[in-house]
N, C-alpha and C positions, 0 to 999 in steps of 0.2 A: 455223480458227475456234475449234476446242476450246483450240488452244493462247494463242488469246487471251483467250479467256474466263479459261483460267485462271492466268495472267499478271495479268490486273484483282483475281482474286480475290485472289492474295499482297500485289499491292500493298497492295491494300485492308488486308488483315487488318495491314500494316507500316506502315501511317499509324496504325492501330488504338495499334497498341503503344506507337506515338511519341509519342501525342498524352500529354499529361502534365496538360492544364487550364491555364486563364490564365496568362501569363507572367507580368503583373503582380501574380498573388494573395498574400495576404498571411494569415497567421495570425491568426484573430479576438482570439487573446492576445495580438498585439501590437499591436496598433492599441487607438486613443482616441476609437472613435466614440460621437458624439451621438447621442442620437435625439430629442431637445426642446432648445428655446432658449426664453430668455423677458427682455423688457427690460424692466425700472423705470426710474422716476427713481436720478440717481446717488446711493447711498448705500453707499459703501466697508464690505466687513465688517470684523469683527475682526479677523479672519486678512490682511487689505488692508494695515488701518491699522499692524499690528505690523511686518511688510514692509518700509512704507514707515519706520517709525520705523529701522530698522536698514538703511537707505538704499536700500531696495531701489523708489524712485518714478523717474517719468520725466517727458514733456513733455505735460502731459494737463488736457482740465479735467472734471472727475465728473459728465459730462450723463448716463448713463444704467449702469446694472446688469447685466451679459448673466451669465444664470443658465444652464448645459450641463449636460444631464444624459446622463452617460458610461454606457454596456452594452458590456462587461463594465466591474466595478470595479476590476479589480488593477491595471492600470497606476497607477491614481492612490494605490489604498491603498498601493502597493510603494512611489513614488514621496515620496508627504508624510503620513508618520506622523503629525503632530503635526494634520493638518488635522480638523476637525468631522465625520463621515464619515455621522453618525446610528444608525440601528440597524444592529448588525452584522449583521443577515439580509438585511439587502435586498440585493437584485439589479444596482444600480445604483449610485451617486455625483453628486451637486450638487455644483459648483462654481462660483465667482462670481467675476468682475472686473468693475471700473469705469474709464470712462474715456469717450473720444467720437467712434471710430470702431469700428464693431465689427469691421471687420478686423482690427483690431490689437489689441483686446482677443481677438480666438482665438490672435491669433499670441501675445500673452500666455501662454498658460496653456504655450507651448511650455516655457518657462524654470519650471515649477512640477512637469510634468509629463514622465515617460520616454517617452511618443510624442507625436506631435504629435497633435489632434484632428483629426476627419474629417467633415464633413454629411453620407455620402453616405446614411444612413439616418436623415437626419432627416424626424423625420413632424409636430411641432409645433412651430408659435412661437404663444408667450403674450405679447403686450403689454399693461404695465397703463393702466388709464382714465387715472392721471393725468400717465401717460408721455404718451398720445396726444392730451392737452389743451397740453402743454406742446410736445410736436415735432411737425410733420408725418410720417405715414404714409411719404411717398415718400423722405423721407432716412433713417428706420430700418430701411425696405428696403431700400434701395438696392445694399449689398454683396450679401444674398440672393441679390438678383434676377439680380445680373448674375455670381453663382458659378455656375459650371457643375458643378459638385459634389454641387449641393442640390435633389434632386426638383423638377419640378413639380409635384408632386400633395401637397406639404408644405401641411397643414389651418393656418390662421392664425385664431388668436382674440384675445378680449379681456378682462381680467380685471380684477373690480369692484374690487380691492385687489391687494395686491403680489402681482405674478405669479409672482415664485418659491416661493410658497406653495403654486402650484397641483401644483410637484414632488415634494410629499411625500409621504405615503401611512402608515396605518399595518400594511399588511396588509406583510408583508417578504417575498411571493415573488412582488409584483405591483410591475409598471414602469409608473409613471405615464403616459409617453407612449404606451405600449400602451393601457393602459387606457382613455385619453381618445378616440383612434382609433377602441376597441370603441365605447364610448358613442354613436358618430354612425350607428353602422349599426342603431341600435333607433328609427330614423325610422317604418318602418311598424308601430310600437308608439306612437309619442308626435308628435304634429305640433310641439310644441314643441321639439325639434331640429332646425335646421335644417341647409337641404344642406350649408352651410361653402360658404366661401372659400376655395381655395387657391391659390398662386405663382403658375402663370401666368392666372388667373382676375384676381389680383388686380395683374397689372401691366395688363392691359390698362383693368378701370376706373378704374384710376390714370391712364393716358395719355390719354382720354378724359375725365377728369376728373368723374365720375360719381361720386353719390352713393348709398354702399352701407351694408349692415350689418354687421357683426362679429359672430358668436355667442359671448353672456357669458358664463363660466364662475366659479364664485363658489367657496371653499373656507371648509371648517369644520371644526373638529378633525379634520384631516388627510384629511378625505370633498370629495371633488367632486360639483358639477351645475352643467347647464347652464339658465344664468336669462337667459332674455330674450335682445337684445342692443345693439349699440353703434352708436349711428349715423356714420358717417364723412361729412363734408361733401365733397363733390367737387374746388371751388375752393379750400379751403383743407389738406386733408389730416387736418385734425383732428376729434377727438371734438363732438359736440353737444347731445348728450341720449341717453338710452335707450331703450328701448322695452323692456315685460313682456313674459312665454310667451306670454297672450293674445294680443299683436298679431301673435309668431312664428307662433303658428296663423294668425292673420286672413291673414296674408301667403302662406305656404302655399295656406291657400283659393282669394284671389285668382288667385296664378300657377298654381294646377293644379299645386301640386306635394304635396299631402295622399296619403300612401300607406296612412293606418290612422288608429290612433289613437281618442279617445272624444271627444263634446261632452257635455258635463251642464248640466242645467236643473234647473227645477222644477216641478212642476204646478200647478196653482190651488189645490191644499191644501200648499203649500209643500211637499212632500215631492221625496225625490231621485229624478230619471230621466233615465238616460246612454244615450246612443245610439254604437251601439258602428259605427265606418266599414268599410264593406265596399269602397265603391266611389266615387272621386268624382273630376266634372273640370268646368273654368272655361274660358270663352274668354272673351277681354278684344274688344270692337270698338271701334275710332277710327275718325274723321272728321270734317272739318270741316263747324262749322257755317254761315250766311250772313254771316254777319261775320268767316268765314277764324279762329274757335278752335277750336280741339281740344274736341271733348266724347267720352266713351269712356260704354260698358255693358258691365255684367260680367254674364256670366250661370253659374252655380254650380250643379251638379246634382249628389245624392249619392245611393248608397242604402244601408241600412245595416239593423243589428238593434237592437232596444229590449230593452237587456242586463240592464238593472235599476232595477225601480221601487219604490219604497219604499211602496206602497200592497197593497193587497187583489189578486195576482198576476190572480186569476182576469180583473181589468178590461181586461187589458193583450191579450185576444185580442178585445177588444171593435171592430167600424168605427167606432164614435163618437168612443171614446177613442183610439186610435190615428190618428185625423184632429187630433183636438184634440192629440196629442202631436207631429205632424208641424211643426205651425203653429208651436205653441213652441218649440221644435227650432230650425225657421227663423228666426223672432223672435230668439230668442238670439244665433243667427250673424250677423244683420244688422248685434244692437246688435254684439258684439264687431268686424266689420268698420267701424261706423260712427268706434265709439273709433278703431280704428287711422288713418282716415282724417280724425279732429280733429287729432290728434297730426303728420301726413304734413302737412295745409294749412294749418294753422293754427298749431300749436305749432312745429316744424321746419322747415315749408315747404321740403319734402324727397320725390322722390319715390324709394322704396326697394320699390316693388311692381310695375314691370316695365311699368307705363303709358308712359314714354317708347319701349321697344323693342318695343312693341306700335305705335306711332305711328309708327316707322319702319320698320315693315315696309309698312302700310297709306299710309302718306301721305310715302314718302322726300322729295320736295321741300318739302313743308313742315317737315317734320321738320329740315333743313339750315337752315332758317331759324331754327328756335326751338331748337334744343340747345345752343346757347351759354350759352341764360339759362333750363334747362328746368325748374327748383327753381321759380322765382321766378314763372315762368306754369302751372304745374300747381299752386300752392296756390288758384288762382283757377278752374279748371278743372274743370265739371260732371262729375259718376262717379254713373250709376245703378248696381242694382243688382236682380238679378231671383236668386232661392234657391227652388231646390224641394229638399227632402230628403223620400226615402220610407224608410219603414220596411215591410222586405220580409217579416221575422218575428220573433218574438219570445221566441226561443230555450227553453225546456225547464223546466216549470214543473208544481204537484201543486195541482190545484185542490181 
């Protein structure tokens, strides 16, 4: 026995020694990985059009812009001196071709560049508004979706103007697509971010042909935020309108997905009063009425602290006022879910708040009948609404 115990233990320690780490690994200096993509409409750069002038075109026509943003830079800085590269501090490199497959524009950059590019740490694609007005969604996917290269968990947005703008930055030891990444995790600071869509989220409401949101990301002298977002029509693949932060709260509310965050009001003396979320959740109910339609109630409960009033502090430990500030509270979050739900049946006739997969949990057979055409019967379709918020305390104050 002893002798084979220690017999396992040499093994052991002689696999140890063998083992050397992935066969296939590769030094992060030589590789050309992405870690952001983003498509426009076709609009060939400088550096494109000089290319082409010195023969360097092929068989292509300029539907769309695919912007890669490369970590580390040296392969590309070693590789094309002459290219745009921006500030020499930054961490990173943009690079753009046009053309209208995006397979083949990555294979592209092969011939520009000393390695070839890689997805396998891509974490954002950025398409702009009027790329996604112009193409549908499931064919500027489509390579993505079916590389096996490229995370699932790859965050997909939408960008109000040209989305390779949203690559830039002017801080130089900060990488955009990092950056952007960070920005979604301060959800329970702001309901206005929302959860994102990513890869395999977004093939399945594609195959299902469902109608979803985008979260909008908007640039300005080289600073990002996220504004609002983008509606996707389900049938058609394409853009249709937007929607404000406001409605991305309202939305939040509805589905029970609010982790923090403030709502602000006013009081009857117009003065400011923010209620700060501690705690909050929604359940959506469907069932059919006697005439076989869907009618749904949401009922929304929160509790929270009353963070800051722009009045006389001392009032704010008052039961009067703090009833009276409960109501308003409520009132406020009614109207902003009221807006959203103009916009949802009326303006878009779109449902983008979770009411159909609340309808097929509770009512599958009916639900089989009307998902075909579930836009077009939910802008018609009753949504009550029942809001209590309490205000638990009122945080720390010098009378």
């Amino acid at each position: 026995m002893y002798r084979h115990r220690l017999f396992l233990t040499f093994l052991a320690a002689a696999l140890l020694l063998a083992e050397t780490g992935c066969w296939s690994s590769n030094e992060i200096e030589d590789l050309s990985m992405y870690t952001a993509l983003t498509m426009d409409t076709g609009q060939p750069s400088q550096v494109e059009q000089t290319f082409e002038k010195e023969g360097g075109s092929y068989f292509k026509d300029n539907k769309i812009t695919v912007t890669i943003e490369i970590v580390p830079k040296q392969s590309y800085e070693n590789s094309n001196k002459t290219a745009d590269t921006g500030a020499k501090a930054h961490n990173y490199v943009n690079i753009s071709e046009t053309g209208d497959s995006v397979l083949e524009i990555l294979r592209q950059f092969a011939i520009r560049l000393d390695h070839p590019v890689i997805g396998h740490h891509l974490k954002v694609i950025v398409i702009s508004k009027q790329l996604l007005q112009e193409q549908r969604i499931q064919d500027l996917m489509d390579f993505v979706l079916r590389d096996n290269d490229i995370r699932p968990s790859c965050l997909i947005l939408m960008s109000e103007g040209r989305a390779a703008d949203i690559l830039k930055t002017k801080y130089g030891d900060e990488i955009p697509a990092f950056h952007i990444r960070g920005m979604t995790r301060n959800r329970f600071r702001n309901n206005r971010i929302m959860k994102g869509i990513i890869t395999s989220e977004l093939d399945a409401l594609m195959y299902a042909k469902k109608t979803f949101v985008l979260q909008n990301i908007v640039e300005a002298n080289q600073e990002v935020e996220f504004s609002g977002g983008g509606v996707i029509k389900g049938d058609t693949g394409k853009w249709i309108g937007n929607l404000d932060q406001q409605d991305i709260e309202s939305i939040a509310w509805i589905k029970g997905e609010v982790k923090g965050g403030t709502l602000k009001t006013y009081n009857p003396d117009h003065k400011t009063v923010t209620y700060e979320i501690k705690s909050a959740k929604s359940k959506i109910s469907a069932k059919m009425n006697k005439d076989h339609q869907p009618v749904f109630h949401v009922n929304i409960e929160s509790e929270g602290r009353l963070i800051e009033t722009w009045k006389n502090p001392g009032l704010s430990s008052k039961k009067e006022y703090l009833e009276k500030l409960q109501e308003i509270f409520e009132e406020r979050l009614a109207a902003m879910i009221q807006s959203l739900m103009q916009k949802m049946q009326s303006d878009y006739k779109v449902d983008v708040a979770g009411f159909g997969d609340r309808l097929a949990v509770e009512e599958p057979q009916e639900w089989k009948k009307l998902k075909d055409h579930w836009d077009e019967t939910f802008s018609r379709t009753p949504v009550t609404f029942d809001i209590k918020l309490k205000i638990t305390d009122f945080g720390s104050f010098i009378e």
